[in-house]
Each structure stands twice: as structure tokens, then as C-alpha cells.
C-alpha positions in Angstrom: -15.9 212.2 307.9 -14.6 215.8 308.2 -17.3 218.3 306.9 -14.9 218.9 303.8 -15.7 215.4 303.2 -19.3 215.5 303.9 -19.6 218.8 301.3 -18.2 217.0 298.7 -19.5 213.5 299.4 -23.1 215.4 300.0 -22.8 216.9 296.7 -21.6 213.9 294.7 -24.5 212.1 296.2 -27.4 215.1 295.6 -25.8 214.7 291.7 -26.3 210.8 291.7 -29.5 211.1 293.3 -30.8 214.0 290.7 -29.0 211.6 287.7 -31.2 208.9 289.0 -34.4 211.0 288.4 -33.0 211.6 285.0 -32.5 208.2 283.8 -35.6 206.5 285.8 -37.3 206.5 282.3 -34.5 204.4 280.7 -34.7 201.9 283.9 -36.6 198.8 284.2 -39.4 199.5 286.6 -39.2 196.1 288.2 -36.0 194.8 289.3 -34.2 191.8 286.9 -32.8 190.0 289.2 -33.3 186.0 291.0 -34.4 186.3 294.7 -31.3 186.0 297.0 -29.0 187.7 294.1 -27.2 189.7 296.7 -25.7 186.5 298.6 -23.3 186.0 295.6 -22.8 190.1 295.6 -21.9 190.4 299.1 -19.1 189.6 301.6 -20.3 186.8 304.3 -19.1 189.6 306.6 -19.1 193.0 307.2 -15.4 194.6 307.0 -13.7 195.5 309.9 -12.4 198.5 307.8 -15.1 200.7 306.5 -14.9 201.3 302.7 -14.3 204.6 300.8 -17.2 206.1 299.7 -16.2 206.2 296.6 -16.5 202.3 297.0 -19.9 202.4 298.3 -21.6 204.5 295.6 -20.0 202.2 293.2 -21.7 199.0 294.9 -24.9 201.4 295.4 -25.1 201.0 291.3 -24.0 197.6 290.5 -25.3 195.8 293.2 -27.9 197.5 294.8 -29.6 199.8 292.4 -30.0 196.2 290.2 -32.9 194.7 292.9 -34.5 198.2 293.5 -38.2 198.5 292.3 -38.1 201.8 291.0 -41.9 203.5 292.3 -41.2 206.4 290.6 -40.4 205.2 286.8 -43.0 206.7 284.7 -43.7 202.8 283.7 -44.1 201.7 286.7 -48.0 202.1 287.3 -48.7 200.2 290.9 -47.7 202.9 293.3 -48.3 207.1 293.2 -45.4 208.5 295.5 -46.1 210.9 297.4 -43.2 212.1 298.9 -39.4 212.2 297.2 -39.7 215.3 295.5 -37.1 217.7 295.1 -38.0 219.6 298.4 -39.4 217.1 300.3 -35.8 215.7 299.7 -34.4 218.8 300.9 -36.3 218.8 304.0 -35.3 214.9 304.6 -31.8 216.6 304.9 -32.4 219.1 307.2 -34.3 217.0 309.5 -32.0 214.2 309.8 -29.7 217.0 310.1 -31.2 218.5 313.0 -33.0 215.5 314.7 -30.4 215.7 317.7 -31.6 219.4 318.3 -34.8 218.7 318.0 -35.1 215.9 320.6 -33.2 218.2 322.9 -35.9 220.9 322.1 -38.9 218.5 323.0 -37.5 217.3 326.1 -37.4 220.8 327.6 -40.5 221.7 326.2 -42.0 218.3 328.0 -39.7 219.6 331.4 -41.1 222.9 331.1 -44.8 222.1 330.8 -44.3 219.2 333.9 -42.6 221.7 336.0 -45.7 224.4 335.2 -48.0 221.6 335.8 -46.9 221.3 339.1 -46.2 224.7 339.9 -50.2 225.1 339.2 -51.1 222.3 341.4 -49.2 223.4 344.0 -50.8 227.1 343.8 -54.1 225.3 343.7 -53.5 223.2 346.9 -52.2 226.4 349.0 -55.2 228.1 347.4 -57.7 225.8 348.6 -56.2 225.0 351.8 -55.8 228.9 352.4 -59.4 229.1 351.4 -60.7 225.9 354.2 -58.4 228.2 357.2 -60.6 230.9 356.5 -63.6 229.4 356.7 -63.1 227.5 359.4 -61.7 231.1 361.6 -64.7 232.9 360.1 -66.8 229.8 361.2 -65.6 230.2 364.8 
């Protein structure tokens, strides 16, 4: 996926995902479906080709979107979300967006402070050992 393909993919899918909230009053909180319902939905295997994603939002809604129990239905009274609001989902973006960096940042922050670490204890050895030398000239 090119990053043409991700702007227009990631904008089809903040659409579907805003559509959703839109219509989560017209859905059935709980899902209507038998346990095991996606065995029959399903290939036994995964394909060796990977689908468009056109193909993949359309299974989203008419296979997986039927067994989701939707928290956030305004019928639905079991569960108070607290998260999945409109900026929380913005933020989900950016950090799985910039998770990479951020592990890269945290490891250098962790090298930094385990390199000042033992530049301290180092400084503190000399320090004291320093300190021992003198006393024991001044001693003699």
C-alpha cells in the first residue's frame, strides 16, 4: 500500500467508521447471529493472495459487523465506554502511527540514563578512592 492508497483507503475507512456512529441507533445492540456463524462465512484457509480492500470492508459489513456487540448503541445498557470518541480515535491514529518512533525514542532515553548512571558511579568511586589516598598520606 502506497501512501496514495493509504489516503484514500484511510479516508474511506474514517467515513465508514463515522457512518457506523450514525446508524448505531438503527443496529441491534446484541449480535443475531448462532455461535460458530463465521465457519460457514469464512475460507478454511487464509489466501495466499491478499484481497483488495475494497473486498475487505465489504466482508467487514456482512460478515463481521453481523456478530459485533455494539457497546456503544444507545440501547445497549451493560457497558459505559470510555474511550472511542472522536479524538481519542484520532490519537489511536497517530500513535499507532508513530509507535516505531516512539520505541526508538525510549530506548535512547533508557541508553542515556544507563550510560549517566554509570558515568556517576564511576565519578563516585574515583571520588572516594581519591578521598581514602588522602587520608591515608595525611595519616602518615
Amino acid at each position: 500500500m502506497d501512501t496514495d492508497e493509504f489516503r484514500r483507503c484511510g479516508m474511506d475507512m474514517i467515513n465508514y467508521i463515522a457512518d457506523y456512529y450514525d446508524t448505531l441507533r438503527s443496529r441491534l445492540p446484541s449480535p443475531d447471529v448462532q455461535h460458530g456463524y463465521l465457519r460457514e462465512l469464512i475460507p478454511e484457509q487464509a489466501p495466499f493472495k491478499a484481497q483488495s480492500y475494497e473486498d475487505v470492508k465489504k466482508d467487514l459489513e456482512d460478515v463481521v459487523m453481523k456478530g459485533v456487540l455494539h457497546w456503544r448503541s444507545p440501547h445497549f445498557h451493560g457497558y459505559m465506554p470510555i474511550a472511542g470518541s472522536f479524538p481519542a480515535l484520532i490519537g489511536d491514529m497517530l500513535g499507532a502511527a508513530s509507535a516505531a518512533a516512539a520505541i526508538v525514542v525510549v530506548v535512547v532515553v533508557v541508553v542515556v540514563v544507563v550510560v549517566v548512571v554509570v558515568v556517576v558511579v564511576v565519578v563516585v568511586v574515583v571520588v572516594v578512592v581519591v578521598v581514602e589516598v588522602v587520608v591515608v598520606v595525611v595519616e602518615l
